[in-house]
Biotite code that builds the C-alpha atoms (Angstrom):
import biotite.structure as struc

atoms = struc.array([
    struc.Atom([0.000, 0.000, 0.000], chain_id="A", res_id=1, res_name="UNK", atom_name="CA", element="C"),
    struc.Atom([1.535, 3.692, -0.921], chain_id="A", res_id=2, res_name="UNK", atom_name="CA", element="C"),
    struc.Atom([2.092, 5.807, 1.754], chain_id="A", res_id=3, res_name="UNK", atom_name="CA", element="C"),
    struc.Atom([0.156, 9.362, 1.424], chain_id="A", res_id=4, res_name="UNK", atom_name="CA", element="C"),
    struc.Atom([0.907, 12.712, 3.094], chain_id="A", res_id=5, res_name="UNK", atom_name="CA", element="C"),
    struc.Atom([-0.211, 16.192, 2.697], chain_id="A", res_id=6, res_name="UNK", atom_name="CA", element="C"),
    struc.Atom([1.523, 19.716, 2.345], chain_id="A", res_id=7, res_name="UNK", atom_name="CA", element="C"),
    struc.Atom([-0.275, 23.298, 2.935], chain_id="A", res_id=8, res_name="UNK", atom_name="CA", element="C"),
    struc.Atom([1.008, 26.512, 2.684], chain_id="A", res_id=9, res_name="UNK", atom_name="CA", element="C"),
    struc.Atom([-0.547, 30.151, 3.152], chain_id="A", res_id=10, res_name="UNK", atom_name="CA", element="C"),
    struc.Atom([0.672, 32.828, 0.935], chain_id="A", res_id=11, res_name="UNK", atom_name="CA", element="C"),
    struc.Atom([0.731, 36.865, 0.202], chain_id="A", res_id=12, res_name="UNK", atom_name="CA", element="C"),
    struc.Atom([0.955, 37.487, -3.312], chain_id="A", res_id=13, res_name="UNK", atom_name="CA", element="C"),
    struc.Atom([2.048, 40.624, -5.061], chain_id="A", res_id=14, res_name="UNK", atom_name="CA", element="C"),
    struc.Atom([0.013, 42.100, -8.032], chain_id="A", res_id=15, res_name="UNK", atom_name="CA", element="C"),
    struc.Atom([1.245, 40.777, -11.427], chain_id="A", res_id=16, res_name="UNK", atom_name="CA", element="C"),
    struc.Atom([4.413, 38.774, -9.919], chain_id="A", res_id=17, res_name="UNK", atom_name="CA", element="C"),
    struc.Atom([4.764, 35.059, -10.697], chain_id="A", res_id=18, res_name="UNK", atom_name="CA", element="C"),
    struc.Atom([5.206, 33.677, -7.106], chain_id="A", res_id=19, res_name="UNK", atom_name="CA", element="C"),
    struc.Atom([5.153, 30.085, -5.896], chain_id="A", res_id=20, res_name="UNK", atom_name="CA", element="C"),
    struc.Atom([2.498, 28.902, -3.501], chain_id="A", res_id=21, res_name="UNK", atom_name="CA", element="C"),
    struc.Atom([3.700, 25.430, -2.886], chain_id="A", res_id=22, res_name="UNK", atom_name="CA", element="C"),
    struc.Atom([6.998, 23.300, -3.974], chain_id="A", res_id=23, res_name="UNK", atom_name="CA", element="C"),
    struc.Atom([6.730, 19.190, -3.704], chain_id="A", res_id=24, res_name="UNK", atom_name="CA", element="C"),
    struc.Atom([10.074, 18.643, -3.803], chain_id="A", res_id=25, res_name="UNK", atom_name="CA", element="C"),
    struc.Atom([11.472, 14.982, -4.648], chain_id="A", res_id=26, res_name="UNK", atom_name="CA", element="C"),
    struc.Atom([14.775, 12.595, -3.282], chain_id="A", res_id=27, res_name="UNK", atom_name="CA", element="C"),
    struc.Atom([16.730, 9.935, -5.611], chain_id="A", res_id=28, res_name="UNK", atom_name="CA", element="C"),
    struc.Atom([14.189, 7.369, -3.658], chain_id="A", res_id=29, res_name="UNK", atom_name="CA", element="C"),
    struc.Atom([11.142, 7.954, -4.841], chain_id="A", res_id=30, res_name="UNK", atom_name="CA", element="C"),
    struc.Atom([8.487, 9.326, -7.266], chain_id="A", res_id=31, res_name="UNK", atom_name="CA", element="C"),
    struc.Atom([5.770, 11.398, -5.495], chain_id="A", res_id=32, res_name="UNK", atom_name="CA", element="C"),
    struc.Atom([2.803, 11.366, -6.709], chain_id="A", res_id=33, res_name="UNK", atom_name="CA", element="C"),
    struc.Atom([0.655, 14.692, -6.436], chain_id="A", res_id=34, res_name="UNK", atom_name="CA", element="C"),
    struc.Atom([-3.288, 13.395, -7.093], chain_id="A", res_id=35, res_name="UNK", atom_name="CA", element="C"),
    struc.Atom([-4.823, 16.381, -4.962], chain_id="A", res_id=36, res_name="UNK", atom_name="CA", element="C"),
    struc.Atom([-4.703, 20.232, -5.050], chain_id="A", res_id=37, res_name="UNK", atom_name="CA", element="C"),
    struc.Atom([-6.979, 22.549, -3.124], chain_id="A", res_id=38, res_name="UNK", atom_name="CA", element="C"),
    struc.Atom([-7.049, 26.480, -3.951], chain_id="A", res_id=39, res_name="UNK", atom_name="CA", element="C"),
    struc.Atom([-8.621, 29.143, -2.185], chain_id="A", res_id=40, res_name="UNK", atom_name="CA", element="C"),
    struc.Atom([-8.555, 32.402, -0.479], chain_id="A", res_id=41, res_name="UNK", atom_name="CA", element="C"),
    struc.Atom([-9.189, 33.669, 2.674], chain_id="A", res_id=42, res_name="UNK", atom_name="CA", element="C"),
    struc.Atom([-9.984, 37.920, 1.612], chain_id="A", res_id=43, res_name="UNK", atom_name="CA", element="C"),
    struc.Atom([-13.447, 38.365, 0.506], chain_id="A", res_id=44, res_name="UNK", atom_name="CA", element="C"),
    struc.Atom([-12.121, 40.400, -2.638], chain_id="A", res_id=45, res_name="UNK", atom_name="CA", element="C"),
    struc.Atom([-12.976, 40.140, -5.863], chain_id="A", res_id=46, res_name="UNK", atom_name="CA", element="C"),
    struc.Atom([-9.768, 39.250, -8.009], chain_id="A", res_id=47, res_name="UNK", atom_name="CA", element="C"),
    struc.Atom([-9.074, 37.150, -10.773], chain_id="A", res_id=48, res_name="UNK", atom_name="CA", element="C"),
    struc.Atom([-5.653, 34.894, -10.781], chain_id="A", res_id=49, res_name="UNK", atom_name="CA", element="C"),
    struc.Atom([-4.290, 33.006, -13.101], chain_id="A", res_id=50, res_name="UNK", atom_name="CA", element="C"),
    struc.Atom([-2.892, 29.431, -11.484], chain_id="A", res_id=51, res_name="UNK", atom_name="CA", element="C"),
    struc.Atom([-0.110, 27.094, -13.075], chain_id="A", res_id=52, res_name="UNK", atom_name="CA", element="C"),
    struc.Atom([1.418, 23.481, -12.078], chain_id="A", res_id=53, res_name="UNK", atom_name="CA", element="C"),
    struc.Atom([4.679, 22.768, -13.580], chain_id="A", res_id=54, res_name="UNK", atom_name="CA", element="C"),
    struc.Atom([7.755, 20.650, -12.763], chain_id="A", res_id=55, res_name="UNK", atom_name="CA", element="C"),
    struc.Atom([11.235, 21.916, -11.059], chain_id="A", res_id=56, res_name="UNK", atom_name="CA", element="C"),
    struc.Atom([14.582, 21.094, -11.273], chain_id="A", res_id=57, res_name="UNK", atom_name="CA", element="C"),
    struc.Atom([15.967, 23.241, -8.407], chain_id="A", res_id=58, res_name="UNK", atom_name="CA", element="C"),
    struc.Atom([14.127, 23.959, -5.477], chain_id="A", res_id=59, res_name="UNK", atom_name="CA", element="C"),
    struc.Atom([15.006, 27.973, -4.785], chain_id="A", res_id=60, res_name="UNK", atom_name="CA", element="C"),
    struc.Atom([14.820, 29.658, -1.720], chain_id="A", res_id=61, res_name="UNK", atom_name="CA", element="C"),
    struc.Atom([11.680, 28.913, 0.156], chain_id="A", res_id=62, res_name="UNK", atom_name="CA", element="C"),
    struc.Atom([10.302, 31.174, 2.713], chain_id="A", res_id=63, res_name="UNK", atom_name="CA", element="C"),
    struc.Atom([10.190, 28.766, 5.331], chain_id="A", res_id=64, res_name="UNK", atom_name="CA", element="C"),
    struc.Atom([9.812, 24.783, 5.077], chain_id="A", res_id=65, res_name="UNK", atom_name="CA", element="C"),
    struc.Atom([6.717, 22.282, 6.097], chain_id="A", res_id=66, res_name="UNK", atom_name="CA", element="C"),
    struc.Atom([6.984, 18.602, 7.305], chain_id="A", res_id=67, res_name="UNK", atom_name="CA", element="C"),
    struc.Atom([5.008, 16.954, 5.371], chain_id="A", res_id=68, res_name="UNK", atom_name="CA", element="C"),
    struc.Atom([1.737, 15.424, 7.560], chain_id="A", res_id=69, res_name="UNK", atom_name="CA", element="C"),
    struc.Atom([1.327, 12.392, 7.551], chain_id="A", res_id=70, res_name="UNK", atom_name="CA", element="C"),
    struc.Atom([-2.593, 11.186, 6.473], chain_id="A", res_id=71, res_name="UNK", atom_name="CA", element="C"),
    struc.Atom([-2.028, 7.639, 7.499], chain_id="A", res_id=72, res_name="UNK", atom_name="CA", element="C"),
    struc.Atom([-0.454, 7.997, 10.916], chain_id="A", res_id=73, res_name="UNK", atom_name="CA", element="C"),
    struc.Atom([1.436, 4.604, 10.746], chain_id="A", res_id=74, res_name="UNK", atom_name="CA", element="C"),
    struc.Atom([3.076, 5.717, 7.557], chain_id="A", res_id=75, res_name="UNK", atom_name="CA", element="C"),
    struc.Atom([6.818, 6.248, 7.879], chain_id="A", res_id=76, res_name="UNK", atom_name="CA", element="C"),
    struc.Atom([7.774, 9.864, 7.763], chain_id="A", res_id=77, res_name="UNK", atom_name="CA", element="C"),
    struc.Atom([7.793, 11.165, 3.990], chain_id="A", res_id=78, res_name="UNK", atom_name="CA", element="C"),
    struc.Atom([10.640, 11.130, 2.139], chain_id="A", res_id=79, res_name="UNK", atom_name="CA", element="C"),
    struc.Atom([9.765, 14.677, 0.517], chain_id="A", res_id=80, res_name="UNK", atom_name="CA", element="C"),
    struc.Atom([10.500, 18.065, 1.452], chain_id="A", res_id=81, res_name="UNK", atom_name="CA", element="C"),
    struc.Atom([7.609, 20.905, 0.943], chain_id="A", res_id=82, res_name="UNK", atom_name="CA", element="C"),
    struc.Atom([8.649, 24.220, 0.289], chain_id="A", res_id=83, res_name="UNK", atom_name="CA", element="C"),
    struc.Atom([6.377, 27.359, 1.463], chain_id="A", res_id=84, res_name="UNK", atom_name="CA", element="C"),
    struc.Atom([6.125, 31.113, 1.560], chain_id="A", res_id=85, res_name="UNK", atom_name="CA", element="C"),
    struc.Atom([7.687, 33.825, 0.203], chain_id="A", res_id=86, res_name="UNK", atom_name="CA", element="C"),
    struc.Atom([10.728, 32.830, -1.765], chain_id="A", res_id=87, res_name="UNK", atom_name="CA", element="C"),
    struc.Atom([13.885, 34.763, -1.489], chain_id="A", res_id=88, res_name="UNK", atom_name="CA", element="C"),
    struc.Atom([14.641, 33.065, -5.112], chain_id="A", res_id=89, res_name="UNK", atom_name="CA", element="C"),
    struc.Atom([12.135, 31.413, -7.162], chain_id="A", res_id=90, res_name="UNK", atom_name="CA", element="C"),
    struc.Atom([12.613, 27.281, -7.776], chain_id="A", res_id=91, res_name="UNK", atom_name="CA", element="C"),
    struc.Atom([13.558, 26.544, -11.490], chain_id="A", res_id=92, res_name="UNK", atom_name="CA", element="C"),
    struc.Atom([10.844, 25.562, -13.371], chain_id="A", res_id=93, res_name="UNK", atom_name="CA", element="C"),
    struc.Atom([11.145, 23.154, -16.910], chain_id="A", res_id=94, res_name="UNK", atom_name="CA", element="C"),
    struc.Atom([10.670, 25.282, -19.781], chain_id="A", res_id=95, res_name="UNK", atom_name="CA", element="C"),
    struc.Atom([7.399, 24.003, -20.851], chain_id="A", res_id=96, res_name="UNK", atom_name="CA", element="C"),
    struc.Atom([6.272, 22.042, -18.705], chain_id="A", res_id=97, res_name="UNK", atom_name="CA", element="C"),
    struc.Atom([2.780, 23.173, -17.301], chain_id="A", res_id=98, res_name="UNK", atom_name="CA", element="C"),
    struc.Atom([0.938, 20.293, -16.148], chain_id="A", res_id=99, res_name="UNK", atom_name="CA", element="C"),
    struc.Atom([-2.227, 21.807, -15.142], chain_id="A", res_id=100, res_name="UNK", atom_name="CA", element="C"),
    struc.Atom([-3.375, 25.907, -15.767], chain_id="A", res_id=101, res_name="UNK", atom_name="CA", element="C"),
    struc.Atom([-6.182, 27.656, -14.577], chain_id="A", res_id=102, res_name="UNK", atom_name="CA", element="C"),
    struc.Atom([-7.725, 30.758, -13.897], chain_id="A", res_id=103, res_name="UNK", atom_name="CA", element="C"),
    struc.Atom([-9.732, 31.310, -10.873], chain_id="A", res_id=104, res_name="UNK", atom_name="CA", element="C"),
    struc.Atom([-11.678, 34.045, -9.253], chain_id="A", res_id=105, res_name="UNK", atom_name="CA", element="C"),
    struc.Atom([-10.367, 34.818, -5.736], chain_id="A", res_id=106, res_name="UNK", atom_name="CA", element="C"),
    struc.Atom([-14.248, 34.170, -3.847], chain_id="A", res_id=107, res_name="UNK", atom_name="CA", element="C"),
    struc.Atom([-14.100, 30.415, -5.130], chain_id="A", res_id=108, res_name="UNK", atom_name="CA", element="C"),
    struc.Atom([-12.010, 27.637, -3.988], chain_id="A", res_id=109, res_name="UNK", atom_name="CA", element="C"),
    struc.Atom([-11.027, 25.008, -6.578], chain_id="A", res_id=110, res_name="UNK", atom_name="CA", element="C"),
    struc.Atom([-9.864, 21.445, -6.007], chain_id="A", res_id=111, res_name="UNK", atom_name="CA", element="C"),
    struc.Atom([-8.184, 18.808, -8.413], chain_id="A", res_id=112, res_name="UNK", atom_name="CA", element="C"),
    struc.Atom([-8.064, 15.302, -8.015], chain_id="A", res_id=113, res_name="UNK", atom_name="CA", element="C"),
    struc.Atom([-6.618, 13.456, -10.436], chain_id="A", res_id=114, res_name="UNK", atom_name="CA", element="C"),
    struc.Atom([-8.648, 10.252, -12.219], chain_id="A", res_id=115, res_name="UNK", atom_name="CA", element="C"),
    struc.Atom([-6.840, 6.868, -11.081], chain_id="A", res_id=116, res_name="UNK", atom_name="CA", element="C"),
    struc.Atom([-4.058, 6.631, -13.219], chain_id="A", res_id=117, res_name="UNK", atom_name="CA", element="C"),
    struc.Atom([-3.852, 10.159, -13.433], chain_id="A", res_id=118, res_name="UNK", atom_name="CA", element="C"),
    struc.Atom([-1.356, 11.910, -11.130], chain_id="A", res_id=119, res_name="UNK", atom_name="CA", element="C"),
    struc.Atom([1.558, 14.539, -11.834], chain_id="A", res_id=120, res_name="UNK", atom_name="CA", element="C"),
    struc.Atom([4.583, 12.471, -10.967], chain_id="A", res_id=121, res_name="UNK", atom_name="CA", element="C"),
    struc.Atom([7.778, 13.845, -10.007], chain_id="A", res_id=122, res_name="UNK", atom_name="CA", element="C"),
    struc.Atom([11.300, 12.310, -10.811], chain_id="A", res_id=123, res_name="UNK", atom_name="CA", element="C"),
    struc.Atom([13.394, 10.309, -8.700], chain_id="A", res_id=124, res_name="UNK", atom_name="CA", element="C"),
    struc.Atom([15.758, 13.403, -8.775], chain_id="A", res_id=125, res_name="UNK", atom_name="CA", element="C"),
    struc.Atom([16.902, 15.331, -5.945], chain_id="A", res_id=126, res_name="UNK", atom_name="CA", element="C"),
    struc.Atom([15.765, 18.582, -5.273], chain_id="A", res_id=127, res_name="UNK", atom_name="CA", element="C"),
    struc.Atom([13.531, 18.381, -8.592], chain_id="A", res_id=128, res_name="UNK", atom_name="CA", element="C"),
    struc.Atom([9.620, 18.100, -8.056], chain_id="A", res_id=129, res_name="UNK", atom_name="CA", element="C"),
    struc.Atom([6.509, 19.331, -9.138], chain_id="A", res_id=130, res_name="UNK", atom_name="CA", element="C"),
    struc.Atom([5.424, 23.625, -7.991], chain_id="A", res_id=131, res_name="UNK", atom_name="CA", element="C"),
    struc.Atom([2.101, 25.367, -8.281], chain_id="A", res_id=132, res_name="UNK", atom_name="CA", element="C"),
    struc.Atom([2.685, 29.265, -9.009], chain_id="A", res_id=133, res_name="UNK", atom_name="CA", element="C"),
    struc.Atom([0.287, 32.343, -9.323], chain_id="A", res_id=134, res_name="UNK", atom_name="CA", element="C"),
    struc.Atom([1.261, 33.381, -12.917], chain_id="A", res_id=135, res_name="UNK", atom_name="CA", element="C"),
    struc.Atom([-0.685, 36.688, -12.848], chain_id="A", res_id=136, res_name="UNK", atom_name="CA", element="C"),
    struc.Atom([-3.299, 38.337, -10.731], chain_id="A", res_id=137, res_name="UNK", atom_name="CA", element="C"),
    struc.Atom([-5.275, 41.682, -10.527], chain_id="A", res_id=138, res_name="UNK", atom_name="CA", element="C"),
    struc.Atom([-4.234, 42.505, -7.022], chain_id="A", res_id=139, res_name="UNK", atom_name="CA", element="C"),
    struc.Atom([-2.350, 41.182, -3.793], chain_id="A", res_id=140, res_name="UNK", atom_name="CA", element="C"),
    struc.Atom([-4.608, 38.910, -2.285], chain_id="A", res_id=141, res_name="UNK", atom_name="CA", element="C"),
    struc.Atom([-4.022, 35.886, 0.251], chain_id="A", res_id=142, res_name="UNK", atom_name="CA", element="C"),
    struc.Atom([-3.737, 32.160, -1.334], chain_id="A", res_id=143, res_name="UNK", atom_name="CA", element="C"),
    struc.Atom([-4.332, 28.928, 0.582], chain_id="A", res_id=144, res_name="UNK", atom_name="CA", element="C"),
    struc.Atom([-2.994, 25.442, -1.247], chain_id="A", res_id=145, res_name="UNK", atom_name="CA", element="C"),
    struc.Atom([-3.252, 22.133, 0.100], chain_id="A", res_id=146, res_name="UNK", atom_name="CA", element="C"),
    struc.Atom([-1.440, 19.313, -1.631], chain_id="A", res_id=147, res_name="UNK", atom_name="CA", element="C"),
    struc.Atom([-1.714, 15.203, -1.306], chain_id="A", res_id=148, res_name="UNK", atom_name="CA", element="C"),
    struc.Atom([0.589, 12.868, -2.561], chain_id="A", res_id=149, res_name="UNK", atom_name="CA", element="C"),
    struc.Atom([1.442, 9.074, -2.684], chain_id="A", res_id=150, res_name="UNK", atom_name="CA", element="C"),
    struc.Atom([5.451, 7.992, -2.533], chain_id="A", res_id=151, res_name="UNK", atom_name="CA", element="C"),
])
């Protein structure tokens, strides 16, 4: 049976910036598997962003870091690293490589879960992995992400 955690991060964005929210962040021993993301806000504004999934191959520098929680609590501890907050340097993301894009009104909360068979998988790579970014949005406003995975 895989072993399944989750990641969650709360952050500030700045008007028109590309800014990560999240970073699932991959070791040489395994291939997370990202199957569920959860958007939302918690201002009562009225802002449109525009949301983007792609894959990294250097993990920047994150705000601050989050251990992974586990969702089966007799699960070892995972394996991956989550990075959070405001980044001093954005990760490096693949040229080309959005896996999911969306845009999203900032009073609605949107949630992917990927069909069985489905999920963004990172590489057995260190410090590569898979990061959701605001591309673009019409104002600073607050963003909440939640992430499961499967190693």
């Amino acid at each position: 049976m895989s072993r399944r955690y989750a990641g969650f991060g709360a952050v500030a964005t700045t008007t028109g910036t590309p800014e990560t929210l999240l970073n699932l962040i991959s070791a040489t021993t395994i291939r997370p598997h990202l199957y569920d993301i959860i958007l939302g806000s918690d201002a009562t504004a009225d802002q449109a962003y525009s949301i983007e999934v792609e894959r990294t191959t250097a993990v920047g520098t994150e705000g601050s870091g989050f251990t992974p929680t586990l969702l089966d609590p007799d699960s070892p501890v995972s394996l991956s690293d989550v990075g959070v907050g405001t980044y001093a340097s954005e990760p490096t993301y693949t040229a080309s490589s959005t896996l999911l894009g969306f845009g999203l009104n900032q009073r609605g909360t949107f949630r992917w879960v990927a069909a069985p068979g489905g999920e963004l998988i990172a590489p057995a790579t260190a410090n590569a992995g898979l990061g959701i970014k605001a591309e673009s949005s019409t104002a600073n406003f607050n963003v909440d992400v939640t992430f499961h995975w499967e190693e």
